[in-house]
VOVO-730328 format. One record per residue (C-alpha): z, x, y. Coordinates in nm, 3 decimals. Layout:
BEGIN
<pt z="Z" x="X" y="Y"/>
...
***
This chain:
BEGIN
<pt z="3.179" x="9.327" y="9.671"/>
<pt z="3.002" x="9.540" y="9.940"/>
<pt z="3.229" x="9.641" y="10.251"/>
<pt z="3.130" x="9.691" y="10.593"/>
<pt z="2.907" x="10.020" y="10.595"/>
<pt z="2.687" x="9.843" y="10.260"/>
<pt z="2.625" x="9.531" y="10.450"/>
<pt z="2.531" x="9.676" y="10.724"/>
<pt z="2.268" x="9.870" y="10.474"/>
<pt z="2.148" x="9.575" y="10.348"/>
<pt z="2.076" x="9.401" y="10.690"/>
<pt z="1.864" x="9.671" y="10.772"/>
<pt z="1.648" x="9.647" y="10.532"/>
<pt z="1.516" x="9.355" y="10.684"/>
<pt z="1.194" x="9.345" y="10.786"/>
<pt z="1.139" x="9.430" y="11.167"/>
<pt z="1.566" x="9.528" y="11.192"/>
<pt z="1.627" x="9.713" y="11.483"/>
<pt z="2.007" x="9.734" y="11.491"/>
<pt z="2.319" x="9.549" y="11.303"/>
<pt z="2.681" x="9.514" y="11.353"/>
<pt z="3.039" x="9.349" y="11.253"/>
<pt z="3.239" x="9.246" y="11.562"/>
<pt z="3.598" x="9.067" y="11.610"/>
<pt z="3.506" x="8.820" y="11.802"/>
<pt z="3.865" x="8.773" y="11.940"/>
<pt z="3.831" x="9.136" y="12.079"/>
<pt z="3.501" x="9.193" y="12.147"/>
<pt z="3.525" x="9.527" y="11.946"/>
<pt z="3.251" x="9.712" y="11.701"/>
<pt z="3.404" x="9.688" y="11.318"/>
<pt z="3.053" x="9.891" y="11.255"/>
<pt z="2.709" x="9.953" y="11.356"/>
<pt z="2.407" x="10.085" y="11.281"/>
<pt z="2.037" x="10.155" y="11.380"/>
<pt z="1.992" x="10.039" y="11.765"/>
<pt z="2.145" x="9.849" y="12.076"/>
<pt z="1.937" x="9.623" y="12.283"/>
<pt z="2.098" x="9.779" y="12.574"/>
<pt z="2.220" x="10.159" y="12.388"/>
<pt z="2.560" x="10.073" y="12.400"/>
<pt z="2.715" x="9.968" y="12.073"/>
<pt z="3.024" x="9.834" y="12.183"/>
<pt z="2.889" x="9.725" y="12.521"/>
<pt z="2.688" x="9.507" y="12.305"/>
<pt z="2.971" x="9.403" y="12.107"/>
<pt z="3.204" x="9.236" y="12.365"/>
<pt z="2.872" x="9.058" y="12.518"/>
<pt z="2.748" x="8.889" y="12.202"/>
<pt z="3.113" x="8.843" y="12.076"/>
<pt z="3.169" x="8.624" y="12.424"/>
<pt z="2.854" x="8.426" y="12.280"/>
<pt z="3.009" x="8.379" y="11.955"/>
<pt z="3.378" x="8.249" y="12.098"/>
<pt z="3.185" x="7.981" y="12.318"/>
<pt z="2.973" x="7.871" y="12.041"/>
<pt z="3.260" x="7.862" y="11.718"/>
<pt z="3.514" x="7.750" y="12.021"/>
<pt z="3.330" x="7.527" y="12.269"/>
<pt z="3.395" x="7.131" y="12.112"/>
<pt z="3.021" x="7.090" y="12.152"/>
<pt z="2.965" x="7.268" y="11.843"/>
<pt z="3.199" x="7.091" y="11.635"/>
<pt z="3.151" x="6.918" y="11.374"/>
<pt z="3.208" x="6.574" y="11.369"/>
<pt z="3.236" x="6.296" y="11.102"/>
<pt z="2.915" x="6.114" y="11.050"/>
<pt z="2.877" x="5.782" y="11.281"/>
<pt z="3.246" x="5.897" y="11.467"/>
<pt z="3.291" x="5.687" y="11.816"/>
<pt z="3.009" x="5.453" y="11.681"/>
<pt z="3.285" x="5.176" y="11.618"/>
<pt z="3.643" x="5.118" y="11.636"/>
<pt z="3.716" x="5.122" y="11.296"/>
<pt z="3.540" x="5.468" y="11.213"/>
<pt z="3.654" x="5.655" y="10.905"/>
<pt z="3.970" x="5.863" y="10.937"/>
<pt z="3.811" x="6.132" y="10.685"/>
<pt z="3.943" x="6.491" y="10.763"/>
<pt z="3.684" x="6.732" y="10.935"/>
<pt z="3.472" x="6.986" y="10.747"/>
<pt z="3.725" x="7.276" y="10.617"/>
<pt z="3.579" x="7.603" y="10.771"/>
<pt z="3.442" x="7.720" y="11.075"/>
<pt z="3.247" x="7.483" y="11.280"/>
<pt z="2.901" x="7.715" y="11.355"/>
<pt z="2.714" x="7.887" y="11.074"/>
<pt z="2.519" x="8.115" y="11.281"/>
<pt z="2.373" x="8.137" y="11.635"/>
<pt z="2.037" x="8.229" y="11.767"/>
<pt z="1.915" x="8.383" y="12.076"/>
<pt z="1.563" x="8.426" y="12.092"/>
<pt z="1.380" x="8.673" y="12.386"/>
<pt z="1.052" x="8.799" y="12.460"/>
<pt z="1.072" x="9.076" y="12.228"/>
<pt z="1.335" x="8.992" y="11.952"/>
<pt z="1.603" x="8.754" y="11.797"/>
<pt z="1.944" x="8.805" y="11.781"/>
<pt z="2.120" x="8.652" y="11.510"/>
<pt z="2.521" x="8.609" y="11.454"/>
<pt z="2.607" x="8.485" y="11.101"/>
<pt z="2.997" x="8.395" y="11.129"/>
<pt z="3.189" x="8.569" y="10.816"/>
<pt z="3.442" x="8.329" y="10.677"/>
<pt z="3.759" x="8.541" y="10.544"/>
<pt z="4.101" x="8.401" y="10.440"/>
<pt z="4.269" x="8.554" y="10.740"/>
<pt z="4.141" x="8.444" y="11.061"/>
<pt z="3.727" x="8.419" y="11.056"/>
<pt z="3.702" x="8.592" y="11.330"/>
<pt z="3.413" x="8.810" y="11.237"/>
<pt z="3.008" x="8.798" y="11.268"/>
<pt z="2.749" x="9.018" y="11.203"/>
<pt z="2.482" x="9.035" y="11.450"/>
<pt z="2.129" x="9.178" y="11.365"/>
<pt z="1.877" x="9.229" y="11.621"/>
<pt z="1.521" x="9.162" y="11.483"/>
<pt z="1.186" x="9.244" y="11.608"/>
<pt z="1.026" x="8.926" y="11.745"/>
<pt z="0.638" x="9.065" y="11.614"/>
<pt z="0.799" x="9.248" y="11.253"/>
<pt z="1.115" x="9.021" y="11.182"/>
<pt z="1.130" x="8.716" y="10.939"/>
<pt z="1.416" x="8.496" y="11.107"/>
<pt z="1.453" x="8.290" y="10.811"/>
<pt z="1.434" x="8.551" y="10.638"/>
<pt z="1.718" x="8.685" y="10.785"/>
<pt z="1.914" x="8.425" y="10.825"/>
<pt z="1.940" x="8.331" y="10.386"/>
<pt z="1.996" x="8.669" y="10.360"/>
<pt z="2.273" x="8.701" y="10.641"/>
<pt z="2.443" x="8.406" y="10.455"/>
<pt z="2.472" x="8.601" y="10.124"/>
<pt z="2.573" x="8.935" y="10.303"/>
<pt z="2.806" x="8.771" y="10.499"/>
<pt z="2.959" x="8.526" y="10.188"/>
<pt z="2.971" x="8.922" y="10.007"/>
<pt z="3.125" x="9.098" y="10.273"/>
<pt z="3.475" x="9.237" y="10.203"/>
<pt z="3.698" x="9.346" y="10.514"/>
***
C-alpha cells in the first residue's frame, strides 16, 4: 500500500501532469506536493482548492439522495449511501483541468488529491480511473 510521496509518483506519471497534491480539506493544509502550482504557491493552492472541496463534499446539493425521494409521500425510508457524498470534482480552464479525487479513510475522509493536468497533453478520464485506484491505495 503506497503512502503519500508514491502516490503522488504515480499521479505524475500521467500524461500532460503538471503538479499533484494531498490536502486536509478541514485545514486547507499541503499533506504533500509535487511538480507545479497553478499559481507557485503550494500551500496557497492548497487552502483555495480545499475551500472547493468543503463546498462540494459539504454543500446538500451534492448529496446523495435516495432514488425517486420527495416524488411521493410514501417514499422509501432506505438509509443513504455509506461514504462520502462526491467522488471527485472538476474544474476545467483555458489551459488545464483540475481534478480532486476525495480519499475515503476510516478516520475522518477528509483528504483529496488534486492533480493539475494540461488541457492540450492530459487524458481527464484518464486521470480520473486512475485517481480512483491511487486514491482507494493510498495509506495515510
Amino acid at each position: 500500500m503506497p503512502g503519500i510521496d508514491e502516490c503522488l509518483l504515480e499521479a505524475m506519471r500521467l500524461p500532460g501532469s503538471l503538479g499533484a497534491a494531498v490536502v486536509d480539506w478541514t485545514s486547507g493544509l499541503a499533506l504533500g506536493t509535487i511538480g507545479d502550482s497553478p499559481n507557485n504557491d503550494h500551500e496557497a493552492t492548497a487552502a483555495e482548492t480545499a475551500e472547493l472541496a468543503r463546498m462540494a463534499a459539504e454543500h446538500p446539493a451534492f448529496a446523495p439522495s435516495e432514488p425517486g425521494a420527495g416524488k411521493q409521500a410514501g417514499a422509501s425510508t432506505a438509509a443513504p449511501p455509506k461514504g462520502l457524498p462526491v467522488e471527485d470534482v472538476i474544474v476545467t480552464t483555458r489551459t488545464g483541468y483540475h481534478v480532486l479525487r476525495f480519499v475515503e479513510t476510516t478516520f475522518d475522509s477528509s483528504v483529496f488529491l488534486h492533480l493539475w493536468l494540461d488541457r492540450d497533453e492530459g487524458n481527464l478520464a484518464l486521470a480520473r480511473l486512475r485517481l480512483r485506484d491511487i486514491a482507494e491505495r493510498l495509506v495515510l
